[in-house]
PASEBA-1860 file (N, C-alpha, C; in nm, 3 decimals):
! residues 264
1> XXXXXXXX> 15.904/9.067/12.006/16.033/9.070/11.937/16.040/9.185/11.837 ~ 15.936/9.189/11.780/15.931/9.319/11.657/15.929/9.452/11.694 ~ 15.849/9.453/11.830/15.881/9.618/11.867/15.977/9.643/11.950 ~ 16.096/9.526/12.005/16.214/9.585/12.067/16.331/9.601/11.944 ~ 16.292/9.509/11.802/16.443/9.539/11.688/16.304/9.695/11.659 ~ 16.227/9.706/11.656/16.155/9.853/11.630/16.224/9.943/11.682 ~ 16.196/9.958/11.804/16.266/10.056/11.907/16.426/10.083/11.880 ~ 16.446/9.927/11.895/16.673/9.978/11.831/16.625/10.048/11.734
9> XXXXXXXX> 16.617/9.979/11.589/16.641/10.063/11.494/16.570/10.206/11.480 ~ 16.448/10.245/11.553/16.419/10.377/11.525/16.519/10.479/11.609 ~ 16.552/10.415/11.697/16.660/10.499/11.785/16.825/10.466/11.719 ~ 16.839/10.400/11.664/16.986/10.352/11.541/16.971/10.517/11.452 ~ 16.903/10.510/11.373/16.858/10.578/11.251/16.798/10.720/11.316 ~ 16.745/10.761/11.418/16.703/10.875/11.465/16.621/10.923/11.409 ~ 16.498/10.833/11.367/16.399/10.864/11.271/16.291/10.959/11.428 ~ 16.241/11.088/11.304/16.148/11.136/11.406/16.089/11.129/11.486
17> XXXXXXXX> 15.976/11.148/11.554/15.839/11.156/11.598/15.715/11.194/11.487 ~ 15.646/11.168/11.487/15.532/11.202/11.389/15.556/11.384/11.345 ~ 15.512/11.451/11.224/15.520/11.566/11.203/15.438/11.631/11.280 ~ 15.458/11.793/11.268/15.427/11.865/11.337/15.315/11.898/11.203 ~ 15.204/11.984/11.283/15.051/11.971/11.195/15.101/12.099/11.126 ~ 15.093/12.091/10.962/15.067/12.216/10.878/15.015/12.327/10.909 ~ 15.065/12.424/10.873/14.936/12.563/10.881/14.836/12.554/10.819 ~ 14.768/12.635/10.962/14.632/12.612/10.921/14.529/12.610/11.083
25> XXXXXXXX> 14.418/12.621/11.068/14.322/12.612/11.191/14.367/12.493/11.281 ~ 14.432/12.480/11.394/14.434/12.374/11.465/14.358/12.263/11.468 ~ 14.190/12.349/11.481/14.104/12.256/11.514/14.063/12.199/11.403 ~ 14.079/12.205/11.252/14.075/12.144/11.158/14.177/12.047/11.132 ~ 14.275/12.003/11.210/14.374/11.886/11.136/14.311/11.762/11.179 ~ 14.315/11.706/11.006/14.265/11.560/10.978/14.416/11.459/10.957 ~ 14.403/11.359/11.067/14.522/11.297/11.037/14.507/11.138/10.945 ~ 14.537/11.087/10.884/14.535/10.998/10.765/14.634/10.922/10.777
33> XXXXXXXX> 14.607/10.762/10.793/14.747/10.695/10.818/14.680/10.615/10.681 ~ 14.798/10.522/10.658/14.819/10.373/10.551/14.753/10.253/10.587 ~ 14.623/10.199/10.496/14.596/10.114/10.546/14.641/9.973/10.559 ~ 14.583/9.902/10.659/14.643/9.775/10.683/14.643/9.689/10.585 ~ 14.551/9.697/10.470/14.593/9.620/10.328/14.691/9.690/10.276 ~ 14.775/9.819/10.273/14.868/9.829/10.221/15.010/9.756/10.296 ~ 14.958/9.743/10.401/15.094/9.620/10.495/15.083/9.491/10.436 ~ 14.980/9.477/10.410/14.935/9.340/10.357/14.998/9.305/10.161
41> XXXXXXXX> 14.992/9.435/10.086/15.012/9.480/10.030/15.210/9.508/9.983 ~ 15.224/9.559/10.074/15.396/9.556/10.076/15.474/9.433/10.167 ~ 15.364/9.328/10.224/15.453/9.166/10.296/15.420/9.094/10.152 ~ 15.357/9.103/10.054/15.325/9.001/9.932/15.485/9.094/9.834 ~ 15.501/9.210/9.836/15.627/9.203/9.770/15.747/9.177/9.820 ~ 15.754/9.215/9.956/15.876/9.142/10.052/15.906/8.993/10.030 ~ 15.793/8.885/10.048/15.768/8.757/10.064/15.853/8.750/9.901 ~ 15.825/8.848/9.753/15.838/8.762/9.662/15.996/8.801/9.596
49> XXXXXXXX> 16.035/8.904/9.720/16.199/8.946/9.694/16.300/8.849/9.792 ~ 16.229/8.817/9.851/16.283/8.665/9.961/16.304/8.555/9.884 ~ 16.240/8.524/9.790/16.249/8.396/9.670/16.416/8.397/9.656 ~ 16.471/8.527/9.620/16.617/8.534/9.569/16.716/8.496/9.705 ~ 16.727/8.528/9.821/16.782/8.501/9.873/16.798/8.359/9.938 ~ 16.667/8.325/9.982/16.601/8.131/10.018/16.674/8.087/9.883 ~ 16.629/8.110/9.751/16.726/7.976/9.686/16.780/8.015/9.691 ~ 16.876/8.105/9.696/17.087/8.100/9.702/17.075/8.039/9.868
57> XXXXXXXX> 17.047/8.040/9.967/17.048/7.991/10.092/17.026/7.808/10.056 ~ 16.940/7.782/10.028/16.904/7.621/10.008/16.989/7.619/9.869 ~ 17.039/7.665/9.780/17.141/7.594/9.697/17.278/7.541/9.774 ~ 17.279/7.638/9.864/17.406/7.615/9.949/17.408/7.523/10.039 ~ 17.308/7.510/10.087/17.298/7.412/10.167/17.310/7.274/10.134 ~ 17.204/7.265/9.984/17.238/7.136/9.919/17.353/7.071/9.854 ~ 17.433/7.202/9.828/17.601/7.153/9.733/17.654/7.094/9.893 ~ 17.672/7.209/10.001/17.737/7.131/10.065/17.675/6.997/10.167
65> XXXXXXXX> 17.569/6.953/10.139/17.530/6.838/10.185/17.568/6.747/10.069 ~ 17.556/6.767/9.978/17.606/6.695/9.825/17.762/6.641/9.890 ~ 17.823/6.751/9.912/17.949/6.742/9.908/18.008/6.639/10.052 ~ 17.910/6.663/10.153/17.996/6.566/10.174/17.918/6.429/10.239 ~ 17.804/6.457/10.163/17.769/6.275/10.126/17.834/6.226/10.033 ~ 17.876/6.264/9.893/17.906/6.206/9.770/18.037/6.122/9.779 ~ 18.148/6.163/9.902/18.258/6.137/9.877/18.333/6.167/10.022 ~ 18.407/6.117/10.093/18.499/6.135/10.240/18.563/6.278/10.229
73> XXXXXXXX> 18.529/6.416/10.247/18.642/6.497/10.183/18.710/6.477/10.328 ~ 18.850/6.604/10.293/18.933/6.594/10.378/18.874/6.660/10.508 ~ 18.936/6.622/10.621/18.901/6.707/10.776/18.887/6.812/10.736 ~ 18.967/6.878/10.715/18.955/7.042/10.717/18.833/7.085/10.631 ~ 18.858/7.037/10.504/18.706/7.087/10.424/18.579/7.048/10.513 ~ 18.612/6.946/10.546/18.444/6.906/10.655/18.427/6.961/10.687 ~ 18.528/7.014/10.808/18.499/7.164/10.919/18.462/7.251/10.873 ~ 18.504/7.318/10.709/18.475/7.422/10.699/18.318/7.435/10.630
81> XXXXXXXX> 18.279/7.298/10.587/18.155/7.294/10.508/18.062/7.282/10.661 ~ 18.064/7.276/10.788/18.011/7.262/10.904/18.014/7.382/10.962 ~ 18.088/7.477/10.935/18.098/7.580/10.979/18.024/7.690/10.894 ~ 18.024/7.682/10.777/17.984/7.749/10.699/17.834/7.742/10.674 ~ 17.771/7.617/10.680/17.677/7.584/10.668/17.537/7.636/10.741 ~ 17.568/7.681/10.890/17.512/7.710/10.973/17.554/7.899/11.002 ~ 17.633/7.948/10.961/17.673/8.084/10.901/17.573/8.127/10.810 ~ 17.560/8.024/10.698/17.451/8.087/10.576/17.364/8.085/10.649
89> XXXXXXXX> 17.257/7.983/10.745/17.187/8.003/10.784/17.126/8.122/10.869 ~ 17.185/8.159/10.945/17.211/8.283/11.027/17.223/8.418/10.953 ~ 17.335/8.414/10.839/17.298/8.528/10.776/17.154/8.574/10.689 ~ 17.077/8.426/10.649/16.977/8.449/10.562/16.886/8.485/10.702 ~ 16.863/8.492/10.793/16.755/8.489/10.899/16.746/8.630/10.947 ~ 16.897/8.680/10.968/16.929/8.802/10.956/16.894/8.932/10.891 ~ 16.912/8.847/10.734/16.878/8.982/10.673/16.689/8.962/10.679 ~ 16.664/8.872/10.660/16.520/8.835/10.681/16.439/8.935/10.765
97> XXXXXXXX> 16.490/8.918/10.857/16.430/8.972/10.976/16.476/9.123/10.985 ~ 16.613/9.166/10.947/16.620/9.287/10.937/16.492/9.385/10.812 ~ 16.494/9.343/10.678/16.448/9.365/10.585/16.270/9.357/10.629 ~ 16.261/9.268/10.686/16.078/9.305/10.734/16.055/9.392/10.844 ~ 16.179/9.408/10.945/16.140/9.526/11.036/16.149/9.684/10.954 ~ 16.258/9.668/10.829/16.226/9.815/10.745/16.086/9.803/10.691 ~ 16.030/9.674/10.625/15.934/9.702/10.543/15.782/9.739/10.606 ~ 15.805/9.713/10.752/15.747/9.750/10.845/15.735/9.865/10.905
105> XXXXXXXX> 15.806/9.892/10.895/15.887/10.031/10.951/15.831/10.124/10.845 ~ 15.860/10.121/10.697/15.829/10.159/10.597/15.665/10.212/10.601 ~ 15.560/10.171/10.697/15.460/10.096/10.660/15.396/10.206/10.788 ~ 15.476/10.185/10.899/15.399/10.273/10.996/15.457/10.411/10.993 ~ 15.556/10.463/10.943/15.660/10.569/10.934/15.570/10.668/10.842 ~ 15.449/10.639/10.744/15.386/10.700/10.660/15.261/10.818/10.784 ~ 15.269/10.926/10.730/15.170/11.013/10.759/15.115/11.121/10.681 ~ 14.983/11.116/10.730/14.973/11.244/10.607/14.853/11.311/10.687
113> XXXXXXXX> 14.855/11.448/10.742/14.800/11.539/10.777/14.723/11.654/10.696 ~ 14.619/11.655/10.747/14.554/11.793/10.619/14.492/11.885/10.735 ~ 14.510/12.017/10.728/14.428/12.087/10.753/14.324/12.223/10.628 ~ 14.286/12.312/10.711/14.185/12.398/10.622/14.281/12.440/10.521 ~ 14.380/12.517/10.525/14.493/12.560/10.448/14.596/12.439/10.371 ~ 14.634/12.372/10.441/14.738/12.322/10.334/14.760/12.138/10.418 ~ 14.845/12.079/10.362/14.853/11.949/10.390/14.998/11.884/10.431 ~ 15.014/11.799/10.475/15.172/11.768/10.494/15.177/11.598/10.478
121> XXXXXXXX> 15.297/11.553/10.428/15.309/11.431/10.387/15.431/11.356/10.430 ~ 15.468/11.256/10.508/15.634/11.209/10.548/15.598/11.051/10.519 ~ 15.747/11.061/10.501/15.761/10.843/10.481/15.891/10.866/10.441 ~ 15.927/10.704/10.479/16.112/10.750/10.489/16.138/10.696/10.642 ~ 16.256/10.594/10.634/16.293/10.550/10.720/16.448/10.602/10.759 ~ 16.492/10.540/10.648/16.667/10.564/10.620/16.692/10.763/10.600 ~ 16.587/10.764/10.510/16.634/10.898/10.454/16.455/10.905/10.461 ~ 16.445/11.042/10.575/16.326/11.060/10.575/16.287/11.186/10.508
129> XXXXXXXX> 16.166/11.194/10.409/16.081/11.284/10.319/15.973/11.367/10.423 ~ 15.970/11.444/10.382/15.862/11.543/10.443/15.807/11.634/10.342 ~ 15.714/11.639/10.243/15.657/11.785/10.146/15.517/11.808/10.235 ~ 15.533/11.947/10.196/15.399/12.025/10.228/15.331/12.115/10.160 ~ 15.219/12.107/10.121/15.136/12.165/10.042/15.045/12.259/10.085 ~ 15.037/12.371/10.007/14.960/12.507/10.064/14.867/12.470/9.934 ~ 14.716/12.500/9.998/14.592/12.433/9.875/14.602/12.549/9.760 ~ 14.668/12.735/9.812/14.658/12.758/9.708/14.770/12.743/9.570
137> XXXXXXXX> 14.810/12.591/9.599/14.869/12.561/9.463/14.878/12.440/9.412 ~ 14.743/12.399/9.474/14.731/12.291/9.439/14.637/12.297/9.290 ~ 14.665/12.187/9.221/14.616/12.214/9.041/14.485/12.149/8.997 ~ 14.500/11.994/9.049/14.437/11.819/9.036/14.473/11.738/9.127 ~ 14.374/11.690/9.174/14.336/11.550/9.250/14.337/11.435/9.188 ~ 14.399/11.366/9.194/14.317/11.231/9.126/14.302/11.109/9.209 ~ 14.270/10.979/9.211/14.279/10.859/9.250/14.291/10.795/9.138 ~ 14.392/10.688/9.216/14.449/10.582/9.124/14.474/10.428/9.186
145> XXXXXXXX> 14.433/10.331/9.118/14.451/10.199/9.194/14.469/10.100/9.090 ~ 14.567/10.051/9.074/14.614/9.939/9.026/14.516/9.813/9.015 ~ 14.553/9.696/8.952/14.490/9.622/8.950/14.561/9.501/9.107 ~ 14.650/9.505/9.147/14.690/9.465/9.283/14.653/9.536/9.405 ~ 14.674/9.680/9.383/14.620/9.758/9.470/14.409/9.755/9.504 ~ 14.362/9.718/9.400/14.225/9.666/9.394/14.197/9.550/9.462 ~ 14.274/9.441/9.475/14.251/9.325/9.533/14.289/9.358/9.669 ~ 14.378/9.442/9.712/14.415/9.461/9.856/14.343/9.574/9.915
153> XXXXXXXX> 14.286/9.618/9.817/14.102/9.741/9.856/14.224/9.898/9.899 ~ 14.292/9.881/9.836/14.363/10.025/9.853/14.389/10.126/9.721 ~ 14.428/10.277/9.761/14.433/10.334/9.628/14.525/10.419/9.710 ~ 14.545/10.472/9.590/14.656/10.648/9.595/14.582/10.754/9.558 ~ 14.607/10.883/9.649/14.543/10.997/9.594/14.691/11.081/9.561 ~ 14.661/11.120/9.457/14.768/11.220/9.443/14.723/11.362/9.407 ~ 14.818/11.470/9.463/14.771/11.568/9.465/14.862/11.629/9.371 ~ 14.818/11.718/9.269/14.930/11.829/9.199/14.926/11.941/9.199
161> XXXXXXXX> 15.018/12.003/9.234/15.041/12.110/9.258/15.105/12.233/9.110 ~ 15.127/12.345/9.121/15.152/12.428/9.055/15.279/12.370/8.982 ~ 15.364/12.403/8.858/15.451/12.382/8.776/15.482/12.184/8.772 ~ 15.388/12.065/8.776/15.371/11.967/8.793/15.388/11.924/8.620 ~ 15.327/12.016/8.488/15.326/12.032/8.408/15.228/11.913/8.366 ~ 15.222/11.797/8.382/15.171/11.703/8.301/14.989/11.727/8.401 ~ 15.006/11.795/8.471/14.861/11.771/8.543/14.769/11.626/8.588 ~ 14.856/11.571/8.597/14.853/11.456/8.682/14.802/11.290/8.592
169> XXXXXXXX> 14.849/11.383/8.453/14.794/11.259/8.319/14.905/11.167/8.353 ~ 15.084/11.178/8.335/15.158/11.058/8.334/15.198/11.066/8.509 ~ 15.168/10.975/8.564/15.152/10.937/8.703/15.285/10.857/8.707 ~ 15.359/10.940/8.786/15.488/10.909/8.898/15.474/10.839/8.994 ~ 15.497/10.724/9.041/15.438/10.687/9.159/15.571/10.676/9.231 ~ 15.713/10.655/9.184/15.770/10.670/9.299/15.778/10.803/9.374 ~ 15.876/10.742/9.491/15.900/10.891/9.573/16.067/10.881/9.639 ~ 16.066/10.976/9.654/16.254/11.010/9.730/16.289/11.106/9.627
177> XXXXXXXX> 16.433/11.075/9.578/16.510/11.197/9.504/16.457/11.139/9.333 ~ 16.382/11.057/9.316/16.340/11.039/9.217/16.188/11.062/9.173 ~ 16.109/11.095/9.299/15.939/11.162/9.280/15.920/11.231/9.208 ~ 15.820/11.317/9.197/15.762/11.388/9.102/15.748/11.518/9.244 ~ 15.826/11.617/9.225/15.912/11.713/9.304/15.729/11.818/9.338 ~ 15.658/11.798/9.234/15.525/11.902/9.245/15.369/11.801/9.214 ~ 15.411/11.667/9.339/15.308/11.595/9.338/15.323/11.517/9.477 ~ 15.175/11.514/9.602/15.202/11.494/9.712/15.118/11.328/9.679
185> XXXXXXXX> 15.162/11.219/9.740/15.088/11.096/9.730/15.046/11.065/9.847 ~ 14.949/11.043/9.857/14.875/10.958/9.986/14.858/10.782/9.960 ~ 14.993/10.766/9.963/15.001/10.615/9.958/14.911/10.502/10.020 ~ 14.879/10.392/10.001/14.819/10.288/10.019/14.707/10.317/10.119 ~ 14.603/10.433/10.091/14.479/10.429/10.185/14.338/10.365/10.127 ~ 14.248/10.370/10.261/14.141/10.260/10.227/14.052/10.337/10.184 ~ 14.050/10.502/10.224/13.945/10.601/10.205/13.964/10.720/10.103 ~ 14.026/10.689/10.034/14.051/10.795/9.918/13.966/10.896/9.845
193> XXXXXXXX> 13.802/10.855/9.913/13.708/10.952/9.875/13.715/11.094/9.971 ~ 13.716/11.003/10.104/13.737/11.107/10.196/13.852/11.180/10.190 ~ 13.953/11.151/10.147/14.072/11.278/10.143/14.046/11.352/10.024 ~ 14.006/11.315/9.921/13.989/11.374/9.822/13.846/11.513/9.860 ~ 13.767/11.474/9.900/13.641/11.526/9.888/13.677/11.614/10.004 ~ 13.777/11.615/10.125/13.826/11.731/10.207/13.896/11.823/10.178 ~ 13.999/11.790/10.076/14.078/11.850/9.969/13.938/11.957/9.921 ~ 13.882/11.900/9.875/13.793/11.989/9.776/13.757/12.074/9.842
201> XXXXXXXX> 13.711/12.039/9.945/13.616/12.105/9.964/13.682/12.261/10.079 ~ 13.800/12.228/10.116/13.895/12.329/10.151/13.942/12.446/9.994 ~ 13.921/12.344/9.961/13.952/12.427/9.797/13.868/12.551/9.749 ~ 13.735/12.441/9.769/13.625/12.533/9.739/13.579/12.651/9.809 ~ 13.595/12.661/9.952/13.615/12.718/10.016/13.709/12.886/10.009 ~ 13.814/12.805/9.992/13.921/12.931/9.938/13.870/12.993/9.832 ~ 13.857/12.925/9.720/13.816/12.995/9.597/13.676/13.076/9.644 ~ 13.595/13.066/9.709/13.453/13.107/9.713/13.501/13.242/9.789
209> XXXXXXXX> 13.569/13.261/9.898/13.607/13.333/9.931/13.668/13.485/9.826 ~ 13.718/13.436/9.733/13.769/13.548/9.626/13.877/13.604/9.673 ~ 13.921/13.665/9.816/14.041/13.718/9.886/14.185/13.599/9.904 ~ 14.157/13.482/9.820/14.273/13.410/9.884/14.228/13.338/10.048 ~ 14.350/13.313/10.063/14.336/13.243/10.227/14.304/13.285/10.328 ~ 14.204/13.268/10.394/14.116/13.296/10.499/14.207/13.346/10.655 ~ 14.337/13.361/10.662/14.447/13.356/10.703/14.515/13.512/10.670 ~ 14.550/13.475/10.549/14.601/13.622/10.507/14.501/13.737/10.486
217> XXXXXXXX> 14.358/13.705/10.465/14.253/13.805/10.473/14.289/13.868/10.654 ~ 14.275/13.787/10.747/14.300/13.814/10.881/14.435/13.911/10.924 ~ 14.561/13.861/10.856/14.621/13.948/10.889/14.624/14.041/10.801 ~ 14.566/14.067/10.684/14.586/14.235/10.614/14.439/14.340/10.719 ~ 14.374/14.241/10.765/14.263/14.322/10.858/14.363/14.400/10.968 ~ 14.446/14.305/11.024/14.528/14.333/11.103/14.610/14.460/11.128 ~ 14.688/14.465/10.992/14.751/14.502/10.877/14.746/14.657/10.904 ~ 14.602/14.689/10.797/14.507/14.781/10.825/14.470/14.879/10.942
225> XXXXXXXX> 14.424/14.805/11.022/14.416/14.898/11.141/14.430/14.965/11.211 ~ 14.567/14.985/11.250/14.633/15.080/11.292/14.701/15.175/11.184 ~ 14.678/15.155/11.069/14.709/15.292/10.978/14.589/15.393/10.974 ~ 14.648/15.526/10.984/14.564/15.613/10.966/14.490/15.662/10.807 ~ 14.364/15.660/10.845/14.291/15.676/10.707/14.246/15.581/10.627 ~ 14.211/15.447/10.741/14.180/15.354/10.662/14.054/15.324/10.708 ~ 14.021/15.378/10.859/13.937/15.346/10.941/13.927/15.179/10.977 ~ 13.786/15.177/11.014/13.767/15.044/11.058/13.808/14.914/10.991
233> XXXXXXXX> 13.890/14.839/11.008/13.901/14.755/10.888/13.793/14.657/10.818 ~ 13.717/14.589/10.936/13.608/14.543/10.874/13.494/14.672/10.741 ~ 13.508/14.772/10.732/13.423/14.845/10.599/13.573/14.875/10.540 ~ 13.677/14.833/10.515/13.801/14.863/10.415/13.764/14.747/10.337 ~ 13.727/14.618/10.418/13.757/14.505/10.373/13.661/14.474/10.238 ~ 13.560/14.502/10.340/13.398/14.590/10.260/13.430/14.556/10.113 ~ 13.487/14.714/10.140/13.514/14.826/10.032/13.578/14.723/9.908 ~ 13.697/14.674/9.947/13.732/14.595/9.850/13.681/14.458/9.836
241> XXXXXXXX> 13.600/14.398/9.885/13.517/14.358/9.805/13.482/14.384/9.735 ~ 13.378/14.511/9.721/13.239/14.541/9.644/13.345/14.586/9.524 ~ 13.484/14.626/9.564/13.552/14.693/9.440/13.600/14.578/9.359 ~ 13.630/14.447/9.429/13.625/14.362/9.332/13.547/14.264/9.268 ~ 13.434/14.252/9.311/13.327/14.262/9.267/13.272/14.344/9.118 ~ 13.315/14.433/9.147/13.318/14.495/9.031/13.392/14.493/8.910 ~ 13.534/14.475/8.941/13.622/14.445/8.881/13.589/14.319/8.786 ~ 13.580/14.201/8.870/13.476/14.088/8.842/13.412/14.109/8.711
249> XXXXXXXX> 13.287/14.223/8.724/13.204/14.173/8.653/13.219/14.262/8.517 ~ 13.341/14.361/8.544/13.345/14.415/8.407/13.444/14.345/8.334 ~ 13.523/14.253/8.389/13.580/14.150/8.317/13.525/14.086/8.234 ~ 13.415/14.013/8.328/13.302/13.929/8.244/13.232/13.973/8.163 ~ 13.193/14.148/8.174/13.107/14.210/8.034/13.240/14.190/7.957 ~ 13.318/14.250/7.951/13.479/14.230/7.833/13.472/14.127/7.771 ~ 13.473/14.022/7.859/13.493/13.866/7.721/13.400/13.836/7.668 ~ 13.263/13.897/7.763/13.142/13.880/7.697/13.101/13.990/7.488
257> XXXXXXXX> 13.161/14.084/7.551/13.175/14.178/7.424/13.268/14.092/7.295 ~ 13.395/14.100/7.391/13.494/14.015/7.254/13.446/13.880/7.213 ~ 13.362/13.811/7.268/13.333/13.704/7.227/13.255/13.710/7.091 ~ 13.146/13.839/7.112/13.039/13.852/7.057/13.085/13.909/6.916 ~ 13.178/14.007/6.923/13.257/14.064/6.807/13.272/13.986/6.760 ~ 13.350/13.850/6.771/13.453/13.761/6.719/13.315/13.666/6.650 ~ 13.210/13.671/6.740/13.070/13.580/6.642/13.011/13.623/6.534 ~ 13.068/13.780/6.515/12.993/13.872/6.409/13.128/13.868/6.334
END
């Protein structure tokens, strides 16, 4: 029953197909879904937003069973308390069942892709989200887990990116047109070491490199080559290395000097 109102409504709403993988090395995309305690996780808040609708459903039910045990009403009111009666029912079952195929929906609709270069993130049923992150602007990592989110063995990694400003101290957790516009979340996963510690280590990577992205080093090789007077590009590339390298380290004598001034 759940994956044919699935099927209507993903074909109602014209919600995607899974994203297409970030730039970046093909053979490096890591794909990352939501774990099943976060389903478990979002049916305990469904179940406790259902409270509101069940009692207005069973209040109704009881006035009009009240009503017409207490007293003979007229025909017509009978009919209509008989008619009505079995209406509420139907509509509460309705939205019931509509509201857990979104929260469901909600639940498998989440993806989050990383490769060597950068990462991509979607969720969104009604109004579907998509951000993507290039690592070189990314700022802070963190993990974060609630004290509910602990009992259901799940956490959030969030990632921040460049102009985020708070650096990931006051934590946004919603998302849509009200998120935090320069922060990617990896909602309700079981492995938050492992995304984190791939993050890094793509990070580290880049940075060790010194040229930026392993990508754009390739195409300025590219670039290069066919201009005259540059020769081979692999000894251009060399070249600027060793020239920044150098650059490098007379930086580091510089602050090393002003430091020393400033101790005297």
């Amino acid at each position: 029953m759940y994956e044919i109102l699935k099927q209507w409504l993903l074909k109602l709403v014209k919600v995607p197909a899974q994203p297409l993988d970030p730039m970046g090395d093909a053979t490096s995309v890591r794909m990352f879904r939501a774990s099943p305690g976060y389903l478990r996780y979002l049916t305990v808040g469904w179940l406790a937003l259902q409270l509101i609708p069940t009692g207005l459903t069973l209040a109704g039910l009881v006035a009009a069973s009240m009503a017409l045990v207490a007293h003979e009403p007229h025909a017509s009111t009978k009919m209509v308390l008989i008619i009505v009666s079995p209406l509420l029912v139907l509509a509460y079952l309705i939205q019931a069942t509509f509201s857990y195929v979104c929260m469901r929906l909600s639940f498998e609709m989440r993806w989050y892709k990383v490769t060597d270069r950068s990462l991509r993130i979607r969720w969104g049923i009604m109004t579907v989200h998509e951000m993507t992150v290039t690592f070189a602007n990314i700022q802070n990592i963190t993990i974060t887990q609630g004290p509910l989110e602990r009992l259901f063995g799940i956490s959030d990694v969030r990632v921040q990116t460049a102009g985020g400003g708070d650096g990931g101290k006051h934590r946004n957790t919603s998302e849509g047109r009200n998120g935090d516009l320069h922060a990617g979340v990896f909602r309700g996963v079981d492995d938050p070491e492992v995304i984190r510690d791939l993050i890094t280590q793509h990070l580290r990577r880049l940075r060790d490199a010194g040229l930026g992205d392993p990508d754009e080093l390739s195409d300025t090789k590219e670039a290069l080559a066919p201009v005259s007077g540059f020769g081979d590009s692999r000894e251009t590339v060399e070249a600027l290395c060793a020239f920044r390298n150098e650059a490098r380290a007379l930086r580091q004598a510089a602050e090393a000097a002003l430091a020393a001034r400033r101790r005297g």
